[in-house]
C-alpha positions as CSV (number, residue, x, y, z in Angstrom):
1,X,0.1,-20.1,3.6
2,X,3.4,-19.5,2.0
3,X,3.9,-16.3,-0.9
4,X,1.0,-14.5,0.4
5,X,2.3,-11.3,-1.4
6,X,3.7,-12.9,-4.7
7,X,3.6,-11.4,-7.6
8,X,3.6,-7.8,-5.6
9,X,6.1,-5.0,-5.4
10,X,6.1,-2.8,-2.3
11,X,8.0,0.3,-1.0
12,X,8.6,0.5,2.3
13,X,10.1,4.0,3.7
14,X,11.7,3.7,7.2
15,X,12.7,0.5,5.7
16,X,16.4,0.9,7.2
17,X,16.1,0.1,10.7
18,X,13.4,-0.9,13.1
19,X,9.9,-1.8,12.0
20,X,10.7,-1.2,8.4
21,X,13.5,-2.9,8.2
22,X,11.6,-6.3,10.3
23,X,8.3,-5.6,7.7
24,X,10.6,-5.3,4.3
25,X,11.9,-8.8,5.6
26,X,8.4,-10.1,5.7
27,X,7.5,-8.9,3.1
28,X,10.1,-10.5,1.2
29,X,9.5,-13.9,2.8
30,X,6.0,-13.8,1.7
31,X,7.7,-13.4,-2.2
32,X,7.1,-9.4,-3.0
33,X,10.0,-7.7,-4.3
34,X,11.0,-4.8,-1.9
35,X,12.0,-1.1,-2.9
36,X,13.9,-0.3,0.4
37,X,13.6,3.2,1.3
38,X,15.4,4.9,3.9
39,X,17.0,8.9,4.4
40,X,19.9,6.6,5.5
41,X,20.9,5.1,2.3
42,X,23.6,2.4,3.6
43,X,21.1,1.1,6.0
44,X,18.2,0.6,2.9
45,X,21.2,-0.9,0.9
46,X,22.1,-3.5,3.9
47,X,18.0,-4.4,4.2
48,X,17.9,-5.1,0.8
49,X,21.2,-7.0,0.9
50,X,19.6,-9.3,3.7
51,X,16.4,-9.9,1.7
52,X,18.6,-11.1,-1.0
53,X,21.3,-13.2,1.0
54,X,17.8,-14.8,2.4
55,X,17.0,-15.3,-1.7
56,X,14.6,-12.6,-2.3
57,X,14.1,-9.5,-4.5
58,X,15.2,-5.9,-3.4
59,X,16.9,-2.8,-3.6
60,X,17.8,0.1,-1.5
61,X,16.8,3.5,-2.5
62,X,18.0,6.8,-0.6
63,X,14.9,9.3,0.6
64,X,13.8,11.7,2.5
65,X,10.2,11.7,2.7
66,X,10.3,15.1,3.5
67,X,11.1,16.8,0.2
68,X,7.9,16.3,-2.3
69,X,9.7,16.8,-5.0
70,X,12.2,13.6,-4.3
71,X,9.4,11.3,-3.2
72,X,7.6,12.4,-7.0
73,X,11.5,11.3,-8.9
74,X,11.8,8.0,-6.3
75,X,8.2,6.9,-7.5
76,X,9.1,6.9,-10.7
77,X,12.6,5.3,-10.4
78,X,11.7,2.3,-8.7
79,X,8.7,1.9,-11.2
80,X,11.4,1.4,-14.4
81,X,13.9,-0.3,-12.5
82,X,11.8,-2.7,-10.4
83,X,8.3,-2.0,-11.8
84,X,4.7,-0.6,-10.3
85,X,4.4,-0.5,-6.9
86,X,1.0,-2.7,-5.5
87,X,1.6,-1.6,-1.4
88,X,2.9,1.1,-0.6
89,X,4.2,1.4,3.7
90,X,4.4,4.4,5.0
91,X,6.7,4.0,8.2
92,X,9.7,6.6,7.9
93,X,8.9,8.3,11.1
94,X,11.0,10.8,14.1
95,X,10.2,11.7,17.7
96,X,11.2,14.4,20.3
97,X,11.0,14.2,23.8
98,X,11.1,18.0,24.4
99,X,8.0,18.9,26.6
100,X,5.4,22.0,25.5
101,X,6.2,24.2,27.8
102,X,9.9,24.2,27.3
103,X,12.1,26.4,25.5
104,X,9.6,27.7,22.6
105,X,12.6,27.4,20.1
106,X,12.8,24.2,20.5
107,X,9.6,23.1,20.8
108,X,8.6,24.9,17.4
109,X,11.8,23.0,16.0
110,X,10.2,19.9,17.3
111,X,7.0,20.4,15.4
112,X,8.1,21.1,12.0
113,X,11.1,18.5,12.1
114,X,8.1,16.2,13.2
115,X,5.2,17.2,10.7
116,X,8.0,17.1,8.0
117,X,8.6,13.4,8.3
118,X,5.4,12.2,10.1
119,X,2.5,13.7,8.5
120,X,4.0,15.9,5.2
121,X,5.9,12.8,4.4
122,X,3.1,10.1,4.5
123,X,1.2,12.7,2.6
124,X,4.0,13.2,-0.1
125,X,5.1,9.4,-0.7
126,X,1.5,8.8,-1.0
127,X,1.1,11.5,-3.7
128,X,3.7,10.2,-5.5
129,X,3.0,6.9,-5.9
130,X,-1.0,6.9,-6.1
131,X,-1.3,6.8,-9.8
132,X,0.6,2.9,-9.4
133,X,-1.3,1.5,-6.6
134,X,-5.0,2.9,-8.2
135,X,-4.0,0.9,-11.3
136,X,-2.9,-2.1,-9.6
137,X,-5.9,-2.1,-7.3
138,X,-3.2,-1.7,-4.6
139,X,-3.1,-1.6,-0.4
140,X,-1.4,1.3,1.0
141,X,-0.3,0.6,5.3
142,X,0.4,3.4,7.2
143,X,2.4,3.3,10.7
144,X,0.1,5.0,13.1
145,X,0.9,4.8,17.1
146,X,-0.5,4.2,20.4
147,X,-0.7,8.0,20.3
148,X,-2.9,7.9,17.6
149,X,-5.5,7.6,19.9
150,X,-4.2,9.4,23.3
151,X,-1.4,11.3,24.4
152,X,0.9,9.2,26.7
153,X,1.4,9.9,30.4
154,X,5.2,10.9,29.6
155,X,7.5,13.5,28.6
156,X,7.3,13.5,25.1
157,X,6.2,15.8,22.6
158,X,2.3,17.0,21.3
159,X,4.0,17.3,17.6
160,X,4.5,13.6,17.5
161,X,0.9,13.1,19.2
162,X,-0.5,15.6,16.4
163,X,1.2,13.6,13.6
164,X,0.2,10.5,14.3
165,X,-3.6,11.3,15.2
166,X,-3.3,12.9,11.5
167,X,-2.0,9.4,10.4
168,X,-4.8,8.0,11.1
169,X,-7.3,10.8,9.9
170,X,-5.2,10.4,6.5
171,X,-5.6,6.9,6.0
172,X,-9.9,7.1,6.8
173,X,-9.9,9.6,4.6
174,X,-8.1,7.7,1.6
175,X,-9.9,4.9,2.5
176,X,-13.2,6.4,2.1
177,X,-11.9,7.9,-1.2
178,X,-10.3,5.1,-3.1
179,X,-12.3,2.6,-2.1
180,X,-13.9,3.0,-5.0
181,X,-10.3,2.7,-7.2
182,X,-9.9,-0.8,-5.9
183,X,-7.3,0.8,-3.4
184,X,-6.8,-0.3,0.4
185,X,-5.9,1.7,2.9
186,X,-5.1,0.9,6.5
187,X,-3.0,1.6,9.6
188,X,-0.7,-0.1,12.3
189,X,-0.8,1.3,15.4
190,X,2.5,-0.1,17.5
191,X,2.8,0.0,21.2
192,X,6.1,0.3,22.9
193,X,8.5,-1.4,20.5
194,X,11.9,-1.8,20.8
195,X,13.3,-0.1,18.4
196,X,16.8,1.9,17.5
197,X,13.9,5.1,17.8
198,X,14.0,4.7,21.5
199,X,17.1,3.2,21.9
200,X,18.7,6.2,24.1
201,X,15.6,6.0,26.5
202,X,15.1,2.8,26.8
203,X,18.7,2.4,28.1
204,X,18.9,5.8,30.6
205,X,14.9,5.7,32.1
206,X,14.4,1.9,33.2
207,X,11.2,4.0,34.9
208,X,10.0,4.8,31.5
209,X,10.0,1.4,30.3
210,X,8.6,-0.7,33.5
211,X,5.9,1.9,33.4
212,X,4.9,0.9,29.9
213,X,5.6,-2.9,31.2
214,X,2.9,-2.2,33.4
215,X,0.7,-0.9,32.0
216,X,0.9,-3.7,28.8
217,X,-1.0,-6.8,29.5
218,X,1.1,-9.1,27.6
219,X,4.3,-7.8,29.8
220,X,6.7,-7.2,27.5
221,X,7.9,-4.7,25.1
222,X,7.4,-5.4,21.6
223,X,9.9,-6.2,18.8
224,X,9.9,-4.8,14.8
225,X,8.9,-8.5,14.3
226,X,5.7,-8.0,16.3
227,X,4.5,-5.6,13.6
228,X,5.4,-7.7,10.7
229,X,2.2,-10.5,10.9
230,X,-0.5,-7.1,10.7
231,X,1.7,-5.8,7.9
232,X,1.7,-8.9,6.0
233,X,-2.3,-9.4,6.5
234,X,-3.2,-5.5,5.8
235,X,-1.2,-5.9,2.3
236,X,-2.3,-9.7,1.4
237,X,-5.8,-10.7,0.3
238,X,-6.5,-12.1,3.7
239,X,-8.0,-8.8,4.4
240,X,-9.6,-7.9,0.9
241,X,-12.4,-6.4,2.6
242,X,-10.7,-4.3,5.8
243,X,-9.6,-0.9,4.9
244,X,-10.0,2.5,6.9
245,X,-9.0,0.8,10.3
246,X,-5.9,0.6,12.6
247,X,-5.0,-2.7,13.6
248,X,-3.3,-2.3,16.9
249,X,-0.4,-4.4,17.7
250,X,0.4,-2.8,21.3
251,X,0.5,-6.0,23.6
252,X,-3.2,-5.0,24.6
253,X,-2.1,-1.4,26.3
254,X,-5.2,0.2,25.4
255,X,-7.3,-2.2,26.9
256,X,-6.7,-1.0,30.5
């Protein structure tokens, strides 16, 4: 079923690397044009210059979903140079691997660094493009996590645990609320996924990752192009009636 999002625009943050960059691809594929957004503006610039060597429609657009005001001005840019966004991914996302009970500096560092781009900037790309996606009756995909749902048996850090449980509260509660505008809402929730995110652990705690192996019934880690399939059905018409859920894509690691 070819062109499944025709006719669509989407913004993707995070869409520089990783999963974004993999579901701006798809998106692509599937014929919506892509607004590329990324706090690393050469790396939205080369995603959309794949999508068009591939013979799609994008552009790259520098942001940091973390200042309200910019997400507010980048709504309205890519709506008179591309047009009015109909889905809307919320993936820009950081992590810390600092433990709680470590230095208290850095551990409140940790938390606002991680709220700022988790949480605050779901909540402030959201804002800004809501007005375009309730008049187009649009579908709005949020990147939750395995840890929306527990914390991991690892050192990592309760900020990112906090944000991505509030991921998930965000999009139930938009769901619930703009149901009634026409308006979608839904989450991914990734397992382990290779990704340049955790890069630096993957290649200095081979523990870490065979632990996760484990643990994942499918035995593998997952790729960015593992996520793309539930981001292509959670913004196409194939799932015109889902919205409030999380459609986990973690290899089946929360099944045991």
């Amino acid at each position: 079923m070819p062109n499944l999002l025709h006719n669509h625009i989407a913004a993707i943050t995070g869409a520089g690397s990783g999963i974004g960059r993999a579901i701006a691809l798809g998106y692509a594929r599937e014929g919506a044009q892509v607004a590329a957004l990324d706090v690393n503006g050469e790396a939205a610039a080369e995603t959309a210059k794949q999508i068009a060597a591939a013979g799609g429609k994008a552009k790259g657009y520098t942001l940091d979903v973390s200042k309200r005001e910019d997400c507010a001005a980048m709504a309205k840019t890519v709506e008179r140079e591309i047009g009015a966004v109909s889905i809307l991914v919320n993936d820009a996302g950081i992590t810390r691997r600092n433990a709680f009970a470590s230095d208290a500096a850095a551990v409140a560092k940790d938390w606002d660094e991680i709220m700022a781009v988790n949480l605050d900037g779901t909540f402030n790309v959201t804002l800004a493009f809501l007005a375009q996606l309730r008049a187009n009756k649009g579908r709005i995909v949020n990147l939750g996590s395995l840890q929306s749902f527990v914390h991991l048996r690892t050192p990592t850090s309760a900020a990112y645990t906090t944000s991505k449980h509030g991921v998930l509260g965000f999009t139930k509660a938009l769901a619930a609320e703009l149901g009634k505008d026409g308006v979608r809402v839904n989450a991914i929730g990734p397992g382990f996924i290779e990704t340049p995110l955790n890069e630096k652990v993957r290649a200095t705690n081979p523990d870490l990752v065979k632990m996760f192996i484990d643990h994942t019934p499918l035995g593998r880690a997952g790729k960015p192009e593992d996520i793309v399939g539930p981001a292509i059905f959670l913004a196409s018409d194939l799932s015109a009636y889902v919205t409030g859920t999380i459609l986990m894509a973690d290899g089946g690691y929360r099944t045991i």
